[in-house]
Residue frames as a rotation matrix with the C-alpha (Angstrom) as fourth column:
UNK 1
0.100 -0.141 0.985 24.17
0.513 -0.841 -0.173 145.68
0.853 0.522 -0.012 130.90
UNK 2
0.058 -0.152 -0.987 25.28
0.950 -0.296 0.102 148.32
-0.307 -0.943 0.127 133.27
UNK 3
0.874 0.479 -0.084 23.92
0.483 -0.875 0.028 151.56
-0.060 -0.066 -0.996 133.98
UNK 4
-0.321 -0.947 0.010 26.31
0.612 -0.215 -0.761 154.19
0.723 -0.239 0.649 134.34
UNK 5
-0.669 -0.135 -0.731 26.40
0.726 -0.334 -0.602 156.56
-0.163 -0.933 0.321 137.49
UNK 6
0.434 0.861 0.265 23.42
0.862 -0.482 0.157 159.56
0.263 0.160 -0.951 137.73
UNK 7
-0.884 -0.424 0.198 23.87
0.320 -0.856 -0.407 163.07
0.341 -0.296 0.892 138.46
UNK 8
-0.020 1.000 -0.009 21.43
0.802 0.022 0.597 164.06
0.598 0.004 -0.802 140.66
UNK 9
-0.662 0.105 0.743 20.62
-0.164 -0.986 -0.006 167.34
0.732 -0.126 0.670 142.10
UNK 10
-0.358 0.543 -0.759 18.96
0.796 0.602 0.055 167.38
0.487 -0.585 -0.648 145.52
UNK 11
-0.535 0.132 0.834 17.17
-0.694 -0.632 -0.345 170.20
0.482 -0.764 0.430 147.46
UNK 12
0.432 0.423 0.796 16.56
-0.811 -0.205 0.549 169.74
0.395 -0.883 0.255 150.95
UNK 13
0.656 0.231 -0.718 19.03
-0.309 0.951 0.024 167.49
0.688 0.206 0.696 151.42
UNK 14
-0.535 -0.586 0.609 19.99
-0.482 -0.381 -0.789 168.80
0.694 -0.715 -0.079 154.58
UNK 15
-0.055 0.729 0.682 17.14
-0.998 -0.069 -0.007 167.13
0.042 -0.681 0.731 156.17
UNK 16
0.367 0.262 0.893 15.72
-0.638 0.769 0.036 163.65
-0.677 -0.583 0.450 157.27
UNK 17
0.845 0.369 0.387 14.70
0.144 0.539 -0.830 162.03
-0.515 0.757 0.402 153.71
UNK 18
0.979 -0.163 0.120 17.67
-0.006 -0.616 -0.788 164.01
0.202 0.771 -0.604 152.16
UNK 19
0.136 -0.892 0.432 20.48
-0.991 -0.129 0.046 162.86
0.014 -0.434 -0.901 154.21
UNK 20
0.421 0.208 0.883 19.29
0.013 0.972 -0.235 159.25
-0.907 0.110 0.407 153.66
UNK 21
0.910 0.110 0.399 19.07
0.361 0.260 -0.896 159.71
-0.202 0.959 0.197 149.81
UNK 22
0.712 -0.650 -0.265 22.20
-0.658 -0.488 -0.573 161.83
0.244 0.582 -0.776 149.25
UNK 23
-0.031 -0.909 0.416 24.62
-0.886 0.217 0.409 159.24
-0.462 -0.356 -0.813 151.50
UNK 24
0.067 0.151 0.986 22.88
-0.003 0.988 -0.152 156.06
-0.998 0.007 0.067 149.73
UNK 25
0.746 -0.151 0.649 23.51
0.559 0.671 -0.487 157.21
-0.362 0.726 0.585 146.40
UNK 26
0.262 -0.965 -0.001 27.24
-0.948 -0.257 0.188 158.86
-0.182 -0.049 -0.982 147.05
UNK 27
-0.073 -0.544 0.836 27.78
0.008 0.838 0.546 154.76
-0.997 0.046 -0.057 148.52
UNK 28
0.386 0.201 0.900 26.33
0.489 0.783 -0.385 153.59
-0.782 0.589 0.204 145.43
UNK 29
-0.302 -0.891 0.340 28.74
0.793 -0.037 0.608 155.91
-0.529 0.453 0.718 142.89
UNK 30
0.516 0.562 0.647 26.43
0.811 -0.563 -0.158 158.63
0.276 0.606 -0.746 141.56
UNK 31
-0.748 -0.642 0.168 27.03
0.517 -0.722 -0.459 162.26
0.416 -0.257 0.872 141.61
UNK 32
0.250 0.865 -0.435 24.96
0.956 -0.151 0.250 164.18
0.151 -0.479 -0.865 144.19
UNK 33
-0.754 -0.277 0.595 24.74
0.218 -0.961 -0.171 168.17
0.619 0.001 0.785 144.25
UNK 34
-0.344 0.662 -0.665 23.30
0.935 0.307 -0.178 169.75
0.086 -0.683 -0.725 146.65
UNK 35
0.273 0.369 0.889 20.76
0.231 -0.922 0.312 173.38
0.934 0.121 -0.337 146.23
UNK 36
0.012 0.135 -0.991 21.71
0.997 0.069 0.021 175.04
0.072 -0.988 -0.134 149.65
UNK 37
0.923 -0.017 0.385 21.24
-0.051 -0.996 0.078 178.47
0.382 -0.092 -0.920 151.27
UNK 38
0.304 -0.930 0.207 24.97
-0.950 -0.311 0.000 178.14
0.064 -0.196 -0.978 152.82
UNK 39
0.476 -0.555 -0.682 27.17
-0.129 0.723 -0.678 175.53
0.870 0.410 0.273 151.20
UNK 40
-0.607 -0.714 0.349 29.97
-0.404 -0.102 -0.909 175.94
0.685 -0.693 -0.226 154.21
UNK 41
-0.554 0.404 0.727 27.04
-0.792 0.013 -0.611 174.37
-0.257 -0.915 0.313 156.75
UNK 42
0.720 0.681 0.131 25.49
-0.626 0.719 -0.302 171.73
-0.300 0.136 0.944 154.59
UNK 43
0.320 -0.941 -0.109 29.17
-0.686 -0.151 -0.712 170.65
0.654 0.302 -0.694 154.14
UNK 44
-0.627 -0.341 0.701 29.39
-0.709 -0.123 -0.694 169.75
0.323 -0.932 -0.165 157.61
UNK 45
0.196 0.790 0.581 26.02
-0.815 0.461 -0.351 167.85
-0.545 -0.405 0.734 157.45
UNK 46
0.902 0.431 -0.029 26.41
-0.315 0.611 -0.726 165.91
-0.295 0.664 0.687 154.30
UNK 47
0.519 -0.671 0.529 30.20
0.363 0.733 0.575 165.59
-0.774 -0.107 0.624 153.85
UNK 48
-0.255 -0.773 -0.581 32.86
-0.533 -0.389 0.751 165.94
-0.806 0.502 -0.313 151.01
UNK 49
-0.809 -0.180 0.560 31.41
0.423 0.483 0.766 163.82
-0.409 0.857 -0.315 148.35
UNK 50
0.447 0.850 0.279 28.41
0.803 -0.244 -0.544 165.91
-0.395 0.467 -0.791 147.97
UNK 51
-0.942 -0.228 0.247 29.06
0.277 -0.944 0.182 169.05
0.192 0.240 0.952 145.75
UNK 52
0.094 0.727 -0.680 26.77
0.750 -0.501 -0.432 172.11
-0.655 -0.469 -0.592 146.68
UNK 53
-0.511 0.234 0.827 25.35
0.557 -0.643 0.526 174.90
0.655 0.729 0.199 144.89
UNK 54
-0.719 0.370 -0.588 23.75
0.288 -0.611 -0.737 177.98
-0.632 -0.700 0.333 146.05
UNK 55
0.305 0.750 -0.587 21.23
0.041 -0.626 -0.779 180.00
-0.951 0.213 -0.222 144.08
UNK 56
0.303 -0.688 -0.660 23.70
-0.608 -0.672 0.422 181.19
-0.734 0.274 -0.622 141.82
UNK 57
-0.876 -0.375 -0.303 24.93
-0.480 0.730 0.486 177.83
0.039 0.571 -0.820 140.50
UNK 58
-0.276 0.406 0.871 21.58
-0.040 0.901 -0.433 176.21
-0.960 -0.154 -0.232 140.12
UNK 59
0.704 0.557 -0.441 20.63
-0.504 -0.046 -0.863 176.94
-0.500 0.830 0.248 136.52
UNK 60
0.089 -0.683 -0.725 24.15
-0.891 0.271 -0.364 175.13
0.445 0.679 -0.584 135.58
UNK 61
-0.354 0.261 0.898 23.40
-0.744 0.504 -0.439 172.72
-0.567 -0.823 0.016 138.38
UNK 62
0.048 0.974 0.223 20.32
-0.447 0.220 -0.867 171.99
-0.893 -0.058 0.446 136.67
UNK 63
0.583 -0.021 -0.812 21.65
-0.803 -0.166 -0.572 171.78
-0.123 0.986 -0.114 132.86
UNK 64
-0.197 -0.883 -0.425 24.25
-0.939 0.295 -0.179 169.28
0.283 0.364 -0.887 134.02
UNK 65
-0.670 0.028 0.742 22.29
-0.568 0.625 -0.536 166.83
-0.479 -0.780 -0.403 136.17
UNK 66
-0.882 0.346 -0.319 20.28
0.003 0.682 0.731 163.63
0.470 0.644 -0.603 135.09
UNK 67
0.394 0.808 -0.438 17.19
0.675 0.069 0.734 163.79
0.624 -0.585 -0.518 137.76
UNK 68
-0.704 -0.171 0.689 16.39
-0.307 -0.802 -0.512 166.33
0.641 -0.572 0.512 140.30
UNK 69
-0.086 0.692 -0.716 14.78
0.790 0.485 0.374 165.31
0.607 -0.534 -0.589 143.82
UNK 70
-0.134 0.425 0.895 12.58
-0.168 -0.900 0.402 167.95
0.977 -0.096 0.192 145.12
UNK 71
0.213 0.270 -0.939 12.54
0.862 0.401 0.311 167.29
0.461 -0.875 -0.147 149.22
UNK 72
-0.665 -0.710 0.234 13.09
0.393 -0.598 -0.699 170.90
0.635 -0.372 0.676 150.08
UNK 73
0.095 0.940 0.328 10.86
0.121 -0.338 0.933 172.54
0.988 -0.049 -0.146 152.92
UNK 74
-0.576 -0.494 0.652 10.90
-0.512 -0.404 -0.758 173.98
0.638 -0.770 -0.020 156.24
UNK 75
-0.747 0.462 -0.478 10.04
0.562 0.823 -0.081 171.97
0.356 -0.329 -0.875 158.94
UNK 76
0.198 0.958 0.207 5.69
-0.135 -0.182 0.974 172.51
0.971 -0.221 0.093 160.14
UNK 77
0.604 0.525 -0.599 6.43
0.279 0.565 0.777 170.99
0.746 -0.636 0.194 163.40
UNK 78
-0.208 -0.705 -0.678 7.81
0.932 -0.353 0.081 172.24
-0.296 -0.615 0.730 167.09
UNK 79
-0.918 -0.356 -0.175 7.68
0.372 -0.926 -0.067 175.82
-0.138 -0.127 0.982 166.09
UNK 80
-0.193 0.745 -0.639 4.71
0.438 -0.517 -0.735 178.19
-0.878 -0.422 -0.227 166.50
UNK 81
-0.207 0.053 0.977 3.11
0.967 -0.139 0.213 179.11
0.147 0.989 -0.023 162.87
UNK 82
0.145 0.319 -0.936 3.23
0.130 -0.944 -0.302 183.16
-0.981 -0.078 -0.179 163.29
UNK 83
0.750 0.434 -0.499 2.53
-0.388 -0.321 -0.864 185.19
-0.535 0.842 -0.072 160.09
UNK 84
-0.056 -0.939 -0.339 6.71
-0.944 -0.061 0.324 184.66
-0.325 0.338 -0.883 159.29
UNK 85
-0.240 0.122 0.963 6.49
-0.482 0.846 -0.227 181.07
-0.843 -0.519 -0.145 159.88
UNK 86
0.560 0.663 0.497 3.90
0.444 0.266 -0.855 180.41
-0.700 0.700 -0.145 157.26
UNK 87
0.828 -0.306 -0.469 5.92
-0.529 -0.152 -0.835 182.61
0.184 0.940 -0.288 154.42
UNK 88
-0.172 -0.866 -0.470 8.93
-0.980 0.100 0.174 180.36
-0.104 0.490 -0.866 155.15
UNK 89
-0.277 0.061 0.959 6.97
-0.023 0.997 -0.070 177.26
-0.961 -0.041 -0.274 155.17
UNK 90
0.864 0.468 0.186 5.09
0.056 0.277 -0.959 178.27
-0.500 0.839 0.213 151.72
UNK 91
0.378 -0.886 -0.269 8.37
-0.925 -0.353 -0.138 180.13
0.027 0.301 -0.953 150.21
UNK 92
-0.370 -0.561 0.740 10.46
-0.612 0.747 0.260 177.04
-0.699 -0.357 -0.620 151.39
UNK 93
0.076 0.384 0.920 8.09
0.482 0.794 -0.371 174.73
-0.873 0.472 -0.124 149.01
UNK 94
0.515 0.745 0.424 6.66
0.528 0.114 -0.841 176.61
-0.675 0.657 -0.335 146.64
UNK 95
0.836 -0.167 -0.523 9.58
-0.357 -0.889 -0.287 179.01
-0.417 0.427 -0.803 145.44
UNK 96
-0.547 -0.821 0.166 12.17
-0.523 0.489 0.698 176.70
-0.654 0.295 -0.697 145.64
UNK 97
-0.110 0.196 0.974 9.87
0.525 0.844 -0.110 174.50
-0.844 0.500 -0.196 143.34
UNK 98
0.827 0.509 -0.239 9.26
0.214 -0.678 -0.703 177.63
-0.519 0.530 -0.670 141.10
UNK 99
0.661 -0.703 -0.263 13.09
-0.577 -0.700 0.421 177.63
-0.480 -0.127 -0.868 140.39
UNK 100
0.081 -0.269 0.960 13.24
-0.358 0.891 0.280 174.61
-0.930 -0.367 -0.024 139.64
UNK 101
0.483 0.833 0.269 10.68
0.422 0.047 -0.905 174.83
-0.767 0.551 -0.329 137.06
UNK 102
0.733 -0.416 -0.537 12.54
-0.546 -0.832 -0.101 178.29
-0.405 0.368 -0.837 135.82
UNK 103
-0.204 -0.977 -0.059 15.70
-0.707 0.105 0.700 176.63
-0.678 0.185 -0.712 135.50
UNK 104
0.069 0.436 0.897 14.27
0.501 0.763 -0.409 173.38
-0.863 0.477 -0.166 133.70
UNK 105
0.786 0.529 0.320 12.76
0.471 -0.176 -0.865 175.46
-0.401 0.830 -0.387 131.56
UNK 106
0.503 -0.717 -0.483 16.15
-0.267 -0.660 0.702 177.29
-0.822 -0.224 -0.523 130.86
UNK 107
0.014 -0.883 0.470 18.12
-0.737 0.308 0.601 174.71
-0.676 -0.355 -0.646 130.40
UNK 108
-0.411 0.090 -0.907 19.17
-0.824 0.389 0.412 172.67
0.390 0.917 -0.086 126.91
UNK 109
0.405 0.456 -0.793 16.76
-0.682 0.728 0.071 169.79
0.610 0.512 0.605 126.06
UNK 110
-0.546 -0.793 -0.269 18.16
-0.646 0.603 -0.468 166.78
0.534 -0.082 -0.842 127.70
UNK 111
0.266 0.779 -0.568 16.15
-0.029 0.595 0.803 163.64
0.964 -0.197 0.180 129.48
UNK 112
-0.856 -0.487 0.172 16.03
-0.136 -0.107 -0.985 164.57
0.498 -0.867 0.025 132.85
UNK 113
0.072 0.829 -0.555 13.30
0.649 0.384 0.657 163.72
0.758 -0.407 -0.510 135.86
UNK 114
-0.687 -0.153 0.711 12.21
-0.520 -0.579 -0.627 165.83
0.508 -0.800 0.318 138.46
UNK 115
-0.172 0.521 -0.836 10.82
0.688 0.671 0.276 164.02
0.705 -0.528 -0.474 141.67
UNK 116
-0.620 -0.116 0.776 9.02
-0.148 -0.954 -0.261 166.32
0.770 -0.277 0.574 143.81
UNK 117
-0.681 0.475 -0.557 7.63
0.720 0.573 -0.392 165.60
0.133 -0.668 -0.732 147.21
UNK 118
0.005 0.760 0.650 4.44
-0.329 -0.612 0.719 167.09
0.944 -0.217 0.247 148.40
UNK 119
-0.958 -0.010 0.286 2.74
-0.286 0.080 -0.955 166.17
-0.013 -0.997 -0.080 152.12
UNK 120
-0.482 0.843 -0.241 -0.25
0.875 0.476 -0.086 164.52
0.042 -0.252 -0.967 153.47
UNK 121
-0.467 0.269 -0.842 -1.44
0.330 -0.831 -0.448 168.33
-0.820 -0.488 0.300 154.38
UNK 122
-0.907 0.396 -0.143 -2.77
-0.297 -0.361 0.884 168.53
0.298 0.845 0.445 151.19
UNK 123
-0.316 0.873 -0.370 -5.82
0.368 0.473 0.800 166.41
0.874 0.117 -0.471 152.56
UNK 124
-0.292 0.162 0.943 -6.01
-0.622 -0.780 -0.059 168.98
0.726 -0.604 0.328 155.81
UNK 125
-0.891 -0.254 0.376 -7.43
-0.449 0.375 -0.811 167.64
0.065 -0.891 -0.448 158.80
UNK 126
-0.258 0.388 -0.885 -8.84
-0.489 0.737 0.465 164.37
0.833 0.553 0.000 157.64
UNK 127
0.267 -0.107 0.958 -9.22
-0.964 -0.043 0.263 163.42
0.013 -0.993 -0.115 161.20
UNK 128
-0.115 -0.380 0.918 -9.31
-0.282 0.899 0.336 159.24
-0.953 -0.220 -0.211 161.43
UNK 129
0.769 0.629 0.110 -10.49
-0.213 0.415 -0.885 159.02
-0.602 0.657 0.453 157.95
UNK 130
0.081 -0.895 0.438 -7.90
0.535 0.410 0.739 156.92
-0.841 0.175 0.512 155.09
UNK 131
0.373 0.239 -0.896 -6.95
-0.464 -0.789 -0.403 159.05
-0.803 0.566 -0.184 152.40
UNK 132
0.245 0.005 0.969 -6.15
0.730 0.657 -0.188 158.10
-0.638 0.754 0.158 149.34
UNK 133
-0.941 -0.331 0.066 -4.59
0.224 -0.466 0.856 159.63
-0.252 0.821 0.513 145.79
UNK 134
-0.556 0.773 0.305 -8.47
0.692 0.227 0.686 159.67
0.461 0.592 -0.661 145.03
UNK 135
0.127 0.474 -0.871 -9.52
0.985 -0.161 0.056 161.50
-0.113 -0.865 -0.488 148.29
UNK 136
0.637 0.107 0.763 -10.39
0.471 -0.837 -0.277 165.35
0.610 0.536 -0.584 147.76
UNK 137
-0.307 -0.943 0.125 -8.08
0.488 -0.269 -0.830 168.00
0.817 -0.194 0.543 149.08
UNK 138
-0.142 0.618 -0.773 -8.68
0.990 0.092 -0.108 169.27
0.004 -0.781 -0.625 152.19
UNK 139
0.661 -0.158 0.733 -8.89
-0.277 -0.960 0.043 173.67
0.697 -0.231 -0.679 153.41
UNK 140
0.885 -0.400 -0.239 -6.71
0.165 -0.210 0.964 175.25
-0.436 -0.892 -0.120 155.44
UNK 141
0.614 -0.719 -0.326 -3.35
-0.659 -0.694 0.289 176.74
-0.434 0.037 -0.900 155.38
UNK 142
-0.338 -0.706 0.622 -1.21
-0.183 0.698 0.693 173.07
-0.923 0.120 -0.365 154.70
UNK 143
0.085 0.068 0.994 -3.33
0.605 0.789 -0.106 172.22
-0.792 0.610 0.026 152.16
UNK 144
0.972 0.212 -0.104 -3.36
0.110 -0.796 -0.596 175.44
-0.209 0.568 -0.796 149.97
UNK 145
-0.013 -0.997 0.081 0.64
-0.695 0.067 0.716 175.14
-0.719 -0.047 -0.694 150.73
UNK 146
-0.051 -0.302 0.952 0.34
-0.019 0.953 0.301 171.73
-0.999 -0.003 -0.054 149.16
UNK 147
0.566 0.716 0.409 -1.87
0.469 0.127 -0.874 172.26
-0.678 0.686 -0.264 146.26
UNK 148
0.847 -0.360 -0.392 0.56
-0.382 -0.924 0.022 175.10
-0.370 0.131 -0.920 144.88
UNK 149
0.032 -0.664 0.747 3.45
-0.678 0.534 0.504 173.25
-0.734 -0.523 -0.433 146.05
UNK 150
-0.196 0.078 0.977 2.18
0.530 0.847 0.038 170.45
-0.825 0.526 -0.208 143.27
UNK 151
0.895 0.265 0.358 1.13
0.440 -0.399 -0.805 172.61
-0.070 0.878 -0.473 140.56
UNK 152
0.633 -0.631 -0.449 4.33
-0.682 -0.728 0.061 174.71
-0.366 0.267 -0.891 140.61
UNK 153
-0.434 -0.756 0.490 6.05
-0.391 0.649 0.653 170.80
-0.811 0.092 -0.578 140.03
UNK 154
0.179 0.580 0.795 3.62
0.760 0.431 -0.486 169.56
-0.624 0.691 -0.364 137.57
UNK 155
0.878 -0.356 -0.321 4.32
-0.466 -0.478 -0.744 172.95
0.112 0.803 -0.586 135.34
UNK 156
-0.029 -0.928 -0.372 8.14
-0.520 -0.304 0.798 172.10
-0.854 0.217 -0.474 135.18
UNK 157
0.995 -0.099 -0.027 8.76
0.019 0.429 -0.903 170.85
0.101 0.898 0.429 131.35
């Protein structure tokens, strides 16, 4: 038996994980949309076979697509965390996952998945110790990011 091809719907797939996943399943024959703040520049990163969506086009995005990977999120690292900083690192997670949700919830019935990454920062600064899926959450700014960050994906129906 053979599958046919996925529509999938990527945010943040301007980045590391997200340029991996969108070119490996373009090769492999799927459709791949990308959520971007400026189509005309994630173009450039990701190519012609990705289609792109802004804001605007994600609730029809969202209605048309078979799975949605969540990988969206400014980067923590290299840049100085000043008050700004920190609303586009939460914002970056936690709104764009809140839209997600919204739109889900919008959008006709239809068997779709949403994969949504989170971050070790949920277990704060764990120093040498191994965490685990079992291992409580830490304090601190990353992990309060995180915690959110997962609950705003765990509400999407």
């Amino acid at each position: 038996m053979t599958s046919r091809p996925a529509s999938v719907l990527i945010t943040g797939a301007t980045g590391f994980v997200g340029r991996a996943l969108a070119e490996r399943l373009v090769s492999e024959g799927h459709a791949v949309t990308a959520w971007v703040r400026n189509p005309n520049a994630a173009r450039a990163v990701l190519g012609p076979r990705v289609e792109f969506v802004d804001s605007t086009g994600l609730s029809g995005a969202v209605a048309a697509t078979d799975g949605i990977v969540n990988l969206a999120g400014e980067s923590v690292a290299g840049v100085r965390w000043t008050r700004a900083r920190k609303a586009a690192i939460r914002s970056s997670r936690v709104d764009t996952t809140q839209a997600l949700a919204d739109a889900l919830a919008a959008a006709p019935p239809r068997g779709r998945v949403l994969v949504s990454a989170s971050a070790v920062g949920v277990y704060g600064d764990a120093g040498d110790a191994e965490c685990t899926e079992e291992a409580p959450g830490g304090s601190g700014f990353l992990a309060d990011v995180c915690r959110e960050w997962e609950h705003r994906g765990s509400a999407a129906k």
